[in-house]
N, C-alpha and C positions, 0 to 999 in steps of 0.2 A: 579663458580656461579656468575653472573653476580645481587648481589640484587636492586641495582636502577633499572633498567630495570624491573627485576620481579616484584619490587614496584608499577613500573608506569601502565606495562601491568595488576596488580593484579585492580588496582584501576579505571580503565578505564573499564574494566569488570565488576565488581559490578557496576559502575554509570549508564550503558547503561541498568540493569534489572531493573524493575517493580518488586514489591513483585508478585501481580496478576501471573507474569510469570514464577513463582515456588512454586503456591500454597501458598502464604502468605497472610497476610489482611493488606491491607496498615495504616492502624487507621487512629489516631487522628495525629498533629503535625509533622507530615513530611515535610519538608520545603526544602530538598535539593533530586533531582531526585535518583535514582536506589536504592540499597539496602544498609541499614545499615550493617556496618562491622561485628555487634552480630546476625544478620542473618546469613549470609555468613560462618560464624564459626559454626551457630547450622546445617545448610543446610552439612556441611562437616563435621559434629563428632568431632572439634576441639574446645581449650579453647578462647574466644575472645582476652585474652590476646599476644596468639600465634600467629592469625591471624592478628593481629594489627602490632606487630614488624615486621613480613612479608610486609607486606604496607609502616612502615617504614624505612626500609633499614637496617634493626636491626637487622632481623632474625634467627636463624639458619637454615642449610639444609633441606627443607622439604625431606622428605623420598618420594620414589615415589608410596606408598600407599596413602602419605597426598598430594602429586600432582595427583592423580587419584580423591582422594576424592575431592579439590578442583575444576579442571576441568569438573564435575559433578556438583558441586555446583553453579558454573560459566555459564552453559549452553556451555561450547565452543565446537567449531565444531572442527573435526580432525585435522584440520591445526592446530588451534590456542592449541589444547591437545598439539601437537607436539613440539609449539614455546613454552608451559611452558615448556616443561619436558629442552630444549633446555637453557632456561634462569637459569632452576636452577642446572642445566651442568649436567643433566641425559641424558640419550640415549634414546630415546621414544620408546617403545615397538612393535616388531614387529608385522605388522598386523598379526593376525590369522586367522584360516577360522572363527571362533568363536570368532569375535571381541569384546572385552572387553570395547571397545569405545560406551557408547550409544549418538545417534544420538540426539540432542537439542529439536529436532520434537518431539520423543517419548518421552522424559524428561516431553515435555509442555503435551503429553496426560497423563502421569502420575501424573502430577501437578492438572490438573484438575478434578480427580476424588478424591473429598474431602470426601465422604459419601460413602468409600466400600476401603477394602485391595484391594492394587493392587503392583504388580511388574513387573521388567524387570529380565530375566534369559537368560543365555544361552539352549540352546538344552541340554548339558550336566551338566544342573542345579545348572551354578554358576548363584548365585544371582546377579546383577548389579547393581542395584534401588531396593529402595523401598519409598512407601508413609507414611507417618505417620500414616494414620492407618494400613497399612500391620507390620509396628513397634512395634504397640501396638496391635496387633494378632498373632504375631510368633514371636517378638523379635527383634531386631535390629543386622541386620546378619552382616552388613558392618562393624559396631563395632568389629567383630570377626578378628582374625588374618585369612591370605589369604586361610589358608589350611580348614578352617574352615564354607565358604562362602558357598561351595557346597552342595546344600541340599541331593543327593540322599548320598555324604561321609556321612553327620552327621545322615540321616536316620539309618545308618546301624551299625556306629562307634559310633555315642552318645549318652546313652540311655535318654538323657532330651530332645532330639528332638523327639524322640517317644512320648512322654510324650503330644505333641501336639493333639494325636490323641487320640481318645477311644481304652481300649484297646482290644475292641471287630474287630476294623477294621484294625489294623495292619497291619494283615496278606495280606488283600486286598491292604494296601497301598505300603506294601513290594513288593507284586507281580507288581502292576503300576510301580514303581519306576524303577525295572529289567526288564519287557517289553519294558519301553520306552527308557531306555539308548542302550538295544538292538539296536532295529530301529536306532537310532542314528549311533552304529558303524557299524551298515551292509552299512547306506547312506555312512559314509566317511574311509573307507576302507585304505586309504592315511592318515587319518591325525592321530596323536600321541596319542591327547587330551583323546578320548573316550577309545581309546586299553588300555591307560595305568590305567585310573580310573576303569576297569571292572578288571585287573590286579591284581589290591590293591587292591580291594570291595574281588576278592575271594581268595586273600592269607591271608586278617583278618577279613572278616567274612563269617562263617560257612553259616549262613542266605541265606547273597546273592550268596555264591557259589552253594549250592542246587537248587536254584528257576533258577540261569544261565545255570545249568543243564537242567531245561527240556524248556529250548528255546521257552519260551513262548516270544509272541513281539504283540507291540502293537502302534501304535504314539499316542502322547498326542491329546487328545483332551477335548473336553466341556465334565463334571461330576458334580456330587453332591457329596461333603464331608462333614464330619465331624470334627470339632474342637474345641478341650477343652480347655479354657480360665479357669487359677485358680481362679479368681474373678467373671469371667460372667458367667461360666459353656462352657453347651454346644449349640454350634452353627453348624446349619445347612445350608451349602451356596454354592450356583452353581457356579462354577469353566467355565471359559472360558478363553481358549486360543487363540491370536494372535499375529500368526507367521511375523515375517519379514523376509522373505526369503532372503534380499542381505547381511545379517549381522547374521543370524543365530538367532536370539534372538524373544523374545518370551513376551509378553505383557499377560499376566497371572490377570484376576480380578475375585475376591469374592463377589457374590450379594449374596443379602436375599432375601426372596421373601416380597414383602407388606403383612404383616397383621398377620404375623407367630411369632410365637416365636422370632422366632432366628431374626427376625427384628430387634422385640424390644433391642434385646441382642447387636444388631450390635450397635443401636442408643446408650444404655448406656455404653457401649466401646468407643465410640467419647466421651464422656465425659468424664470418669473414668481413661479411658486406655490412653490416650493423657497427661493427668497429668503429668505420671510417667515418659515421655520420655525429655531427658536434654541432651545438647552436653558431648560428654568426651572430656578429654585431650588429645592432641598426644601422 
């Protein structure tokens, strides 16, 4: 691990973002250009304290969860993912068909949708991104250990992510979830990712080995759900997806409609629900 070097490239990285450029408010009293280090730390799920000895050559090994998270937080492009993983003497991960890498571009469209959940996903529904209010509507997934990211696993294996939906639609959301992972592995036939999650999903749960039985398939697209917030209740919100087909990932946002209920519900979750969310420790 090379830490001056990590130091120099960590700090040269935060100087060149703008808060604007990850969804931040720049305030009052900013006097020296790019982001504060106690950004940078909430932007990655990390303590400022950890991030700071990181900058000063102090560090310990980041783990290469907390160099994914960083790298993310950082905006860097493939290369420069690369030259972290490289300075903190990790091996960078091989590309996938289903690259875990989100593109700086999609980071900035996700940055700027302040007023509605939004995320980035894989096809096979590992979460990448999220916005702060998608955070404070399903929970803060990246915080999760890696096994745990995957929303169609935790649909089936967690019963507190069910818990998301009413439980009059379940059953509808179950059936979505096994249609579309479907479609997925019939596309890539070659690749490991999807054969092996459809695998697991029906060697431990009952649920989804039934519904993969009768081969229903479906691709994701634009719907209306439902989601149960324990403080705001329930919300009602059109789902639309977009695809980026050279990376397989998937740009996933939650509208309300003007002048509905579940509007108003969305607006007092930007208030209420934004509270609750704080960096954790590595």
């Amino acid at each position: 691990m090379n830490r001056a070097e990590l130091a120099d490239f960590l700090r040269r990285a935060r100087s060149r973002l703008h808060p604007s450029d990850v969804g931040l408010t720049a305030g009052p009293r900013r006097r020296t250009p790019g982001l504060r280090r106690e950004e940078v730390a909430q932007l990655a799920g990390m303590s400022v304290d950890y991030y700071t000895r990181l900058e000063q050559s102090r560090g310990p090994r980041p783990s290469r969860q907390m160099l994914t998270a960083l790298a993310r937080a950082l905006r860097l492009t493939e290369d420069e993912h690369d030259h972290l993983f490289h300075l903190a003497g990790e091996e960078p991960s091989r590309r996938e068909a289903t690259g875990t890498h989100v593109r700086p571009g999609l980071l900035l469209v996700l940055d700027r949708l302040h007023d509605t959940p939004a995320m980035v996903a894989t096809d096979c529904g590992e979460v990448l991104a999220q916005n702060a209010l998608s955070r404070a509507l399903s929970g803060d997934v990246l915080a999760r250990p890696p096994r745990g990211r995957n929303m169609i696993r935790r649909f089936f294996l967690d019963p507190a992510a069910q818990e998301l939906f009413p439980p009059e639609d379940r059953p509808q959301r179950a059936r979505e979830q096994v249609a579309g992972l479907r479609a997925v592995a019939a596309s890539r036939p070659a690749d490991p990712e999807p054969a092996a999650l459809v695998a697991e999903l029906r060697a431990t749960s009952a649920e989804f080995a039934r519904l993969w039985d009768e081969h229903e398939v479906a691709v994701r697209r634009a719907a209306t759900k439902r989601f149960r917030h324990p403080a705001i209740g329930i919300l009602e919100l059109d789902c639309e997806v977009l695809v980026n087909s050279d990376h397989n990932q998937q740009l996933v946002i939650h509208t309300a409609r003007p002048g509905t209920e579940s509007y108003e519900r969305l607006q007092l979750l930007r208030v209420v629900g934004l509270q609750n969310l704080a960096p954790t420790d590595p």
